[in-house]
ROTI-110916 format. One record per residue (C-alpha): x, y, z. Coordinates in steps of 0.25 Angstrom, whole numbers, plus 5000, padded with zeros to 4 digits. Last residue first. Layout:
! residues N
XYZ...
//
This chain:
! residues 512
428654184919427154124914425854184920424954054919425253934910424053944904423454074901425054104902425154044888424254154880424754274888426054224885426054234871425054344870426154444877425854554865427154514859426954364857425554374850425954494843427254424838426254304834425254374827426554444818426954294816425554264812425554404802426854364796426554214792425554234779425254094779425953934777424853834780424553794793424953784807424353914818423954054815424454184824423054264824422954294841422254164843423154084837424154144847423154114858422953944854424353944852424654014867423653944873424053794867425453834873425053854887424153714886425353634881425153584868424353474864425053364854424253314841424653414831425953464834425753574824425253644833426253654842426953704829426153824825426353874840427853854839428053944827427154044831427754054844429254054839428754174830428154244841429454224848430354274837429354394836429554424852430854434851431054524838430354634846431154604858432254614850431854734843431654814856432854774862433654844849433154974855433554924869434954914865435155034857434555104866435655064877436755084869437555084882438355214880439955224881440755354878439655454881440555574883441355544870440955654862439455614864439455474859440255354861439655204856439455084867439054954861438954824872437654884875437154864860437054724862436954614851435554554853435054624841435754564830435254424839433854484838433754514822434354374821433054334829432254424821432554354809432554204815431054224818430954284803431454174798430754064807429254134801430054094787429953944791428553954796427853864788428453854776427253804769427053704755428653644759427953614772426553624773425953664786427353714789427753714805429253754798429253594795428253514800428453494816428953354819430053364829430353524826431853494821431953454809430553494806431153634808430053744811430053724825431653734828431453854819430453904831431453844842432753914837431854054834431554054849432954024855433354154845432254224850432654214865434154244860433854364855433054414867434154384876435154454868434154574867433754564883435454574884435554704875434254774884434954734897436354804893435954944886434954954901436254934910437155004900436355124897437255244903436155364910436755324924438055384920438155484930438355654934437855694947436855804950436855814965435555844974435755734984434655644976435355644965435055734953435755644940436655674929436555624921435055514922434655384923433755384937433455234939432555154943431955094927433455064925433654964938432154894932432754914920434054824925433154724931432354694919433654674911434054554921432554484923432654494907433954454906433454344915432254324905433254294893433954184901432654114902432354134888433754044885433553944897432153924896432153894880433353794881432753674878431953734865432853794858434053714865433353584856432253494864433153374871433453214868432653214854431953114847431153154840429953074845430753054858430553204864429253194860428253204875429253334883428253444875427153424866425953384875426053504884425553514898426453624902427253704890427053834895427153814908428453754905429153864894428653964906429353884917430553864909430654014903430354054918431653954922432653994911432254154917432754144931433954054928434053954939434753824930434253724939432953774940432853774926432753614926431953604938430853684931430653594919430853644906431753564899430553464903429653524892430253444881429953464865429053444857429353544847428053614849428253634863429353674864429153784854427853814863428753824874429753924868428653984865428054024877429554044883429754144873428554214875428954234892430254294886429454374876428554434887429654484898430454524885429354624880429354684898430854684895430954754882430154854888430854904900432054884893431454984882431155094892432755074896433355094883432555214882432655274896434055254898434155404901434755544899433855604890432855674899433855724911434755784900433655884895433355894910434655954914434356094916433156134910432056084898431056164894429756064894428556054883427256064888426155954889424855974883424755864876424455934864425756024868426655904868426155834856426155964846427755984853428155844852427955844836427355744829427255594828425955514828425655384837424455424843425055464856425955564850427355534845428355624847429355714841430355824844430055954852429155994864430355984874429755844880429855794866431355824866431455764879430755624871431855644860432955654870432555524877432855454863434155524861434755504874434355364878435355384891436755454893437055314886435955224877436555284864435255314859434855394847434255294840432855254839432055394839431255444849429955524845429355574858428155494864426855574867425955494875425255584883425755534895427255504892427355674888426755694901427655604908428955694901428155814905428055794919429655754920429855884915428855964923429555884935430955934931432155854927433255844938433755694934433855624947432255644952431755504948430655574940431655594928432155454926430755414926430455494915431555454906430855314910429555364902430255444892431055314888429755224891428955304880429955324871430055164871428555144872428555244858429455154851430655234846430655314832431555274821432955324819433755444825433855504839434255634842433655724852434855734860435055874854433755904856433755864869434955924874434756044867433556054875434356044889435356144883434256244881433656254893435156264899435556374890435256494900435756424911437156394906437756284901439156204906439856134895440656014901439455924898439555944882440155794881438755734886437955864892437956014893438056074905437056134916436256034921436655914913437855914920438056014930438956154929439256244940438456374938437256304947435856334944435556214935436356134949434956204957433956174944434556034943434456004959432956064959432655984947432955834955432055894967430855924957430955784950430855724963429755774966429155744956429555604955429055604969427755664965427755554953427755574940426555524933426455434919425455404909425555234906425755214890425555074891426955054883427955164887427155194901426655064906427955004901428855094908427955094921428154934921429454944919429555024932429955174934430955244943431255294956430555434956429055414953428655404938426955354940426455274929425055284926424255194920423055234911
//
């Protein structure tokens, strides 16, 4: 199995996804160690002090003027993650636990946060058996860091709460931590704090998002084409001099895939007079420049992860010198902000997409397709109802698109008088994305039935393979009206598991 080795200057994407999805087993470094060790030896020395430290020997949020003394300092870092320990709702996707405890982890090997090794060891341990604590879906303010959630994966440390065990069942931490053989830890100074006080939730689902995104956006363009294709229309929008032009990263690899795509077709750039028409309606004309911005959000919101996935969040913090400082590091705003723009991004890729599938089902409007693609019109509805719901999750995806960043609400007494929402806005991620890749798969089934249904012209080779796989894969071509759910279900599978482009880069090669 692949190992994932947490060193002292932060993780990768790629080790996030290894471990929340692929389930990598993960090793601390000798450095991190290290490093570790050091960190502890400046809490236990400032623990030792009678001058009060925060997070060492106070109490925390509004309760930080309270100094604490030694003999209630274990009991105060339980409290903490008790207390803490309160989210409400359904319960998170495990490789969302499973990056949030992951990258907790990584903030704890840098060496800033003053946990101690056998901490941090139990933490991987707890990874490596495959025991996800029970998280809940709200709980998060996205400020002072995912709180709630990461409470309930220090709670699990502790031996209490609820987990899910590798097979899928939930019981008690306790029974899954001693047939694992791994002991629960007593926490000391500061380390109840150290393990909530992270953008670690809102931050694994980034991460995740963006390696999903990275797929659709190259999807989109895939069927963008193909809806080109069958309405006819011109490939010459997309020619390479054009985007250059305009420089926009992203507008030109939505060109250059659209045109690889596309090459050697007899549909496309031949019918413009039988119409007629003078130019391919925005839906269609405009694919490159609306995807393409999505993908420098993309380039943009990769960026500010890769900055996230570096860093040390944490307050306060061990610095190098040996001071324990105060900060506001743990604030969500960078990550809150990303994950609301990939939203309205992602909204408006489906809504481009759900413009071009109606345009396919309009006889008005499709340049000789039968109405809704029906076999039978007026016998069949064709796909009319399969628009409906495409249109459903795009409504679903504008309501979405609105940003939970630009909301801040107060909370403990005042303390915390503006958070990120950062939570909020990654949770609501996830269900774009979701809803994403169905408008897509519906924009492929849609497109697929009607290149067919231009009996007579050859489609270019690209898009031959991707009909000829998605038929393959159980999602049926033109004919009679039929039980539609489970071929659109076929579809979202074919898109979601990375088929769609699997199936056109046999022959355009590795598209961008």
């Amino acid at each position: 199995m692949h190992t994932v080795v947490v060193g002292t200057s932060g993780v990768t994407a790629s080790d996030v996804l290894a471990v929340a999805r692929g389930g990598a087993r993960v090793e601390l470094s000798d450095e991190a160690v290290a490093a570790l060790a050091a960190a502890r030896e400046v809490v236990d020395a400032l623990a030792a002090k009678p001058e009060p430290v925060y997070g060492v020997s106070t109490g925390f949020g509004a309760l930080a003027t309270r100094h604490i003394s030694q003999e209630l300092r274990t009991q105060l870092q339980r409290n903490i993650v008790r207390s803490h320990a309160a989210g409400m709702g359904p319960r998170v996707e495990r490789e969302v636990v499973r990056a949030l405890m992951f990258l907790r982890l990584k903030t704890v090997c840098s060496g800033h946060t003053g946990v101690r090794p056998e901490v941090a060891q139990t933490m991987a341990d707890l990874l490596n058996a495959g025991i996800t604590p029970v998280v809940h879906e709200y709980g998060s303010l996205g400020c002072s860091g995912d709180l709630a959630p990461l409470s309930h994966c220090a709670l699990a440390l502790m031996g209490e709460g609820d987990a899910e065990a590798p097979d899928g069942t939930v019981r008690p931490a306790a029974e899954l931590l001693a047939e694992h053989g791994i002991a629960p830890v007593e926490l000391r100074e500061k380390e109840g704090l150290a393990l909530l006080n992270g953008t670690d939730g809102m931050l694994g689902m980034l991460v995740m998002a963006l390696a999903d995104l990275d797929t659709l956006y190259t999807s989109a363009d895939i069927t963008a084409a193909l809806s080109l294709e069958a309405l006819l229309g011109t490939d010459k929008v997309l020619a390479p001099e054009l985007h250059a032009i305009r420089p926009h990263p992203g507008q030109g690899a939505s060109a250059a895939n659209m045109l690889a795509v596309l090459k050697d077709s007899q549909l496309t750039g031949h019918h413009q007079d039988d119409a007629p028409r003078v130019q391919d309606a925005y839906s269609v004309r405009c694919a490159p420049q609306v995807a393409g911005a999505g993908r420098d959000t993309l380039a943009h919101a990769r960026l500010v992860a890769e900055r996230e996935l570096a860093a040390a969040v944490d307050n306060p913090v061990v610095l190098p010198d040996g001071r324990v400082e105060s900060n506001g590091n743990f604030h969500g705003a960078p990550v809150a902000y990303v994950l609301d723009f990939l939203a309205i991004a992602a909204a408006d890729l489906a809504s481009i997409a759900e413009r071009r599938t109606d345009r396919l089902l309009d006889k008005n409007r499709s340049h000789g397709l039968p109405p809704f693609l029906a076999d039978d019109p007026g016998v069949d509805s064709g796909l009319m109802i399969a628009q409906y719901t495409q249109a459903a999750l795009v409504s679903e995806m504008k309501r979405l698109a609105v940003p939970a960043s630009a909301d801040s609400i107060p909370s403990s007494a005042m303390q915390e008088d503006h958070v990120s929402m950062g939570w909020s806005a990654a949770r609501k991620l996830r269900t774009a994305v979701d809803n994403l890749t169905r408008v897509l798969a519906i924009e492929l089934y849609a497109a697929t039935r009607a290149v067919e249904l231009r009996e007579g012209l050859t489609p270019a080779p690209a898009t031959r393979a991707v009909i000829d796989a998605v038929r393959q894969a159980g999602v049926e071509g033109p004919g009679p009206d039929r039980f539609l759910a489970p071929d659109l279900a076929a579809a979202d599978a074919f898109v979601r598991d990375g088929l769609l482009v699997a199936a056109a880069e046999k022959v355009t090669g590795p598209l961008r």
